[in-house]
N, CA and C atoms as an extended XYZ file, in Angstrom:
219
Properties=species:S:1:pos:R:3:atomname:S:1:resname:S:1:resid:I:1 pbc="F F F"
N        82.014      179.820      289.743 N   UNK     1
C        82.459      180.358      291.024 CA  UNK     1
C        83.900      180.824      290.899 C   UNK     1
N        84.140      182.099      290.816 N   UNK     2
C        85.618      182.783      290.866 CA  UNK     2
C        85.856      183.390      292.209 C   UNK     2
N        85.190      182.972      293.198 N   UNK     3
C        85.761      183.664      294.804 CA  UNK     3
C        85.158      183.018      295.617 C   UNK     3
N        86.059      183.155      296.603 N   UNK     4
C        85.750      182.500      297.990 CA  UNK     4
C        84.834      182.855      298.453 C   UNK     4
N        83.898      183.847      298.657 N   UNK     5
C        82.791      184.465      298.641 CA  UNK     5
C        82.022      183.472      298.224 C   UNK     5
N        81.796      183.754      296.742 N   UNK     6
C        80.926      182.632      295.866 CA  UNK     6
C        81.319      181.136      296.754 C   UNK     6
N        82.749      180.629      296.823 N   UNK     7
C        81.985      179.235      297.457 CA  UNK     7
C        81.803      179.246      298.634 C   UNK     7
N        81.914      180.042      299.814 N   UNK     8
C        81.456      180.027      300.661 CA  UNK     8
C        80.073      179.758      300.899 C   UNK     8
N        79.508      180.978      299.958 N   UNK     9
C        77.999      180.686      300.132 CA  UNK     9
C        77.334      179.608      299.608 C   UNK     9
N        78.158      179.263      298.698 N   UNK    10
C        77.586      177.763      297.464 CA  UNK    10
C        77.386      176.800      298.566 C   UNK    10
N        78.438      176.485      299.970 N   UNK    11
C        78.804      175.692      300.976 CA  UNK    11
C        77.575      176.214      301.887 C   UNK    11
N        77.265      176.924      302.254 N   UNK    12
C        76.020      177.035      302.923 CA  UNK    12
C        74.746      176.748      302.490 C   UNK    12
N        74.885      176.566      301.021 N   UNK    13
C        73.490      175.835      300.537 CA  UNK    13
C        73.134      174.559      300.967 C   UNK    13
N        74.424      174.073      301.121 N   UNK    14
C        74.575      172.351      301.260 CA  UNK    14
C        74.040      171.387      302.649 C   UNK    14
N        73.461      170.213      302.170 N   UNK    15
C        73.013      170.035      303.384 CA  UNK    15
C        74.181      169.139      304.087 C   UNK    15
N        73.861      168.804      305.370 N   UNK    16
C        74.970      168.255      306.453 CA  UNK    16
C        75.711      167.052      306.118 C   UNK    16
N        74.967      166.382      305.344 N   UNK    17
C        76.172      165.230      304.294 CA  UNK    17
C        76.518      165.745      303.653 C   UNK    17
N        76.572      166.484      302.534 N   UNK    18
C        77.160      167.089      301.616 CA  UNK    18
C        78.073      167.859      302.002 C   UNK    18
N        78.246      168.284      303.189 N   UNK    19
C        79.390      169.231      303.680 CA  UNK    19
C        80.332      168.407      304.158 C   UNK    19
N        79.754      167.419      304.864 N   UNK    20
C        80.716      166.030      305.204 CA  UNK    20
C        81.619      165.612      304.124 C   UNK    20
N        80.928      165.351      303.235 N   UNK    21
C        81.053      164.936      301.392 CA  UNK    21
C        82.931      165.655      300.935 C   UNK    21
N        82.129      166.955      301.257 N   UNK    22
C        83.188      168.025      301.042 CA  UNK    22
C        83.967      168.280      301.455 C   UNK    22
N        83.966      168.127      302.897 N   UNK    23
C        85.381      168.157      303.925 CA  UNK    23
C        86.016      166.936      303.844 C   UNK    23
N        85.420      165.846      303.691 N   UNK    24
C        86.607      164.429      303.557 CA  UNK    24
C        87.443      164.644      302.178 C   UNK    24
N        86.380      165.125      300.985 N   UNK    25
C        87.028      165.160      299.556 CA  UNK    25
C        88.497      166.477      299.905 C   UNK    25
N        87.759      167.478      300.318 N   UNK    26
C        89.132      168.515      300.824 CA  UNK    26
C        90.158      167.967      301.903 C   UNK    26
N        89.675      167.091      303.076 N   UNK    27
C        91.176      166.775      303.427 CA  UNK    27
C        92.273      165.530      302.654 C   UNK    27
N        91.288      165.004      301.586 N   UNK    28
C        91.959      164.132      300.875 CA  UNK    28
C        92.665      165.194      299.869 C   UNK    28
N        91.614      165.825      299.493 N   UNK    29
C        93.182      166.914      298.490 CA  UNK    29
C        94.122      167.371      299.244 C   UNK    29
N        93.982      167.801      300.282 N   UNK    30
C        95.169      168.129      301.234 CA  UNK    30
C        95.888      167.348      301.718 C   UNK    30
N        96.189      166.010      301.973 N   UNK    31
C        96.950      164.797      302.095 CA  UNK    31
C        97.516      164.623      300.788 C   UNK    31
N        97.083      164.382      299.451 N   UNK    32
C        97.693      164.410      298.161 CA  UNK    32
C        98.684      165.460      298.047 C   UNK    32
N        98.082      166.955      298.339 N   UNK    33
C        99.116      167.720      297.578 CA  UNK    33
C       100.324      167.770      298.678 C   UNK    33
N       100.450      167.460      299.984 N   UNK    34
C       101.156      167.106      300.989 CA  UNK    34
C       102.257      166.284      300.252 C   UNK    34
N       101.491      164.991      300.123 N   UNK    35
C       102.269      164.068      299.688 CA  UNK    35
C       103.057      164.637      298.711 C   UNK    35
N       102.633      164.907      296.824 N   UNK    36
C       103.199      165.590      296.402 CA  UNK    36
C       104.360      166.191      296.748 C   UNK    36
N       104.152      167.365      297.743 N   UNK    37
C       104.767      168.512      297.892 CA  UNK    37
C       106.417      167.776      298.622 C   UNK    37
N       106.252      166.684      299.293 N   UNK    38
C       106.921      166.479      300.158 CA  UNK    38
C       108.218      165.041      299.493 C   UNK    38
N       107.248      164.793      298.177 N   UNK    39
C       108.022      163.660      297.349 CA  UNK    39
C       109.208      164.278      296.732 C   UNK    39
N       108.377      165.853      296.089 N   UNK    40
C       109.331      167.275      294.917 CA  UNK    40
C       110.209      167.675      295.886 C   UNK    40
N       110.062      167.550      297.326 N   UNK    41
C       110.935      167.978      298.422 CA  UNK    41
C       112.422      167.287      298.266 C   UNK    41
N       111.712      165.500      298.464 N   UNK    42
C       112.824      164.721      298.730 CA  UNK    42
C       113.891      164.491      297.072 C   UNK    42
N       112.883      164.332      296.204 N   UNK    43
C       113.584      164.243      294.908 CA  UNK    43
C       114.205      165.035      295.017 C   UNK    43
N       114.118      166.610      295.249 N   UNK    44
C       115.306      167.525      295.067 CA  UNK    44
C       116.399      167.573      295.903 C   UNK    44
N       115.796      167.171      296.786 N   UNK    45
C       117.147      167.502      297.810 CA  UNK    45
C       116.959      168.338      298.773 C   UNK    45
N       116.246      169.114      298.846 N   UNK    46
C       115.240      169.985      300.180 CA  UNK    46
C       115.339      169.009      301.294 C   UNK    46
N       115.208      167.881      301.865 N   UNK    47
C       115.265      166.917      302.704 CA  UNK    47
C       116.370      166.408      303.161 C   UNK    47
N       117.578      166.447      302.408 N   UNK    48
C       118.802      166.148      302.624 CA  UNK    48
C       119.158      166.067      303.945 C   UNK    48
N       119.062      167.766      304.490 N   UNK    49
C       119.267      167.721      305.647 CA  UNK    49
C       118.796      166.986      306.881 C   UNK    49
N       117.981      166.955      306.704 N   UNK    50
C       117.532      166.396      307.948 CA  UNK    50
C       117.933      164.731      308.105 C   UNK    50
N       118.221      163.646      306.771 N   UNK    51
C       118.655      162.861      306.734 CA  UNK    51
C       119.817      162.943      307.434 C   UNK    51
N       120.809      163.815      307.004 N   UNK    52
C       121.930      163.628      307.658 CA  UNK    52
C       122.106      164.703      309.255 C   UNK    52
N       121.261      164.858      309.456 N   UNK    53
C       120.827      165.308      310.667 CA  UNK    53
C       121.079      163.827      311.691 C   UNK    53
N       119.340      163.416      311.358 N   UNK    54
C       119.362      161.781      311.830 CA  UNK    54
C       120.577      161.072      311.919 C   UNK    54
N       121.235      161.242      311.175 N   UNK    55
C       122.570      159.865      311.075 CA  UNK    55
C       123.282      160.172      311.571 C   UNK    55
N       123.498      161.591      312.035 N   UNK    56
C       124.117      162.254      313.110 CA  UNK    56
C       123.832      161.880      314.381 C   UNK    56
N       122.440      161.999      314.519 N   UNK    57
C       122.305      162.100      315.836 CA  UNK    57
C       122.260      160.504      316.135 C   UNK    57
N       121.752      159.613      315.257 N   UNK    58
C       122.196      158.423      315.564 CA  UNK    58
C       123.776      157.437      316.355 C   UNK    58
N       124.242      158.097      315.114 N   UNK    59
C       125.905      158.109      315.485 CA  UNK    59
C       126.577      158.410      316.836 C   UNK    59
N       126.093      159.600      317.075 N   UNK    60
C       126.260      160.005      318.163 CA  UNK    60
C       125.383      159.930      319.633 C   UNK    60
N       124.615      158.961      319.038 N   UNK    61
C       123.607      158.308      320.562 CA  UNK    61
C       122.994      159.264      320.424 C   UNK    61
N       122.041      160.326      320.183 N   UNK    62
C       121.342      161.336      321.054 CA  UNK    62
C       119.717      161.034      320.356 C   UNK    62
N       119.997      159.190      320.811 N   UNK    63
C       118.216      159.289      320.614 CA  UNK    63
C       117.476      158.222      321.228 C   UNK    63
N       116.411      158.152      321.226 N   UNK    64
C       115.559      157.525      322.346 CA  UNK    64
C       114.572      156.440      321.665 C   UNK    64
N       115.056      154.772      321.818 N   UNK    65
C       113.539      153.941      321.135 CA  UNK    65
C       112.405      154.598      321.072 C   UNK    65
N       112.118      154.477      320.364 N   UNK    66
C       110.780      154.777      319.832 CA  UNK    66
C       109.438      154.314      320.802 C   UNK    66
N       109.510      153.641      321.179 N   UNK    67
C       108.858      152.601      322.407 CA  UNK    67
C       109.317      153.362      323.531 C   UNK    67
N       110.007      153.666      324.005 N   UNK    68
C       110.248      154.958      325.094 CA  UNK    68
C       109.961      156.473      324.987 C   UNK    68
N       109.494      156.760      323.549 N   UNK    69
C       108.939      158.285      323.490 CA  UNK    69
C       107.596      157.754      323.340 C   UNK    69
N       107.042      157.084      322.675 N   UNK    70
C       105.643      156.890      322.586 CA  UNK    70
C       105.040      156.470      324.193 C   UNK    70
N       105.574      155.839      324.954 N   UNK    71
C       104.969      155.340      326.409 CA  UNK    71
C       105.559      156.428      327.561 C   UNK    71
N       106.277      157.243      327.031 N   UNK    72
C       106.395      158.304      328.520 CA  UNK    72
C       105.665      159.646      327.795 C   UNK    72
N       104.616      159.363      328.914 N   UNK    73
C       103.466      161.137      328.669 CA  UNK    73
C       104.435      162.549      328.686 C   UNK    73
């Protein structure tokens, strides 16, 4: 299979577990390469910011328990 085409249709052969099968195995690759993506983020330094974002806004009060954003709709 070299196209989306091809697995598209390969995916329509499949019966209703097997597609199940396939969508849990695909959102688990998609949580991995997430993860991944987001570890090569922090190792480099891509993330930086927002750390010192936080410690900012900490510092400077502009934030709300956690227990008060989760319980007001």
């Amino acid at each position: 299979m070299n196209s989306l085409l091809e697995i598209e249709a390969a995916i329509m052969q499949l019966s209703g577990g097997e597609i199940r099968e396939l969508s849990n195995w695909l959102q688990e690759y998609l949580n991995d390469s997430w993860d991944k993506q987001i570890e090569a983020d922090a190792k480099s330094g891509k993330l930086d910011w927002m750390i010192q974002r936080a410690k900012a806004d900490i510092d400077a009060n502009r934030v709300k328990p956690l227990d008060e954003v989760l319980n007001n709709p």
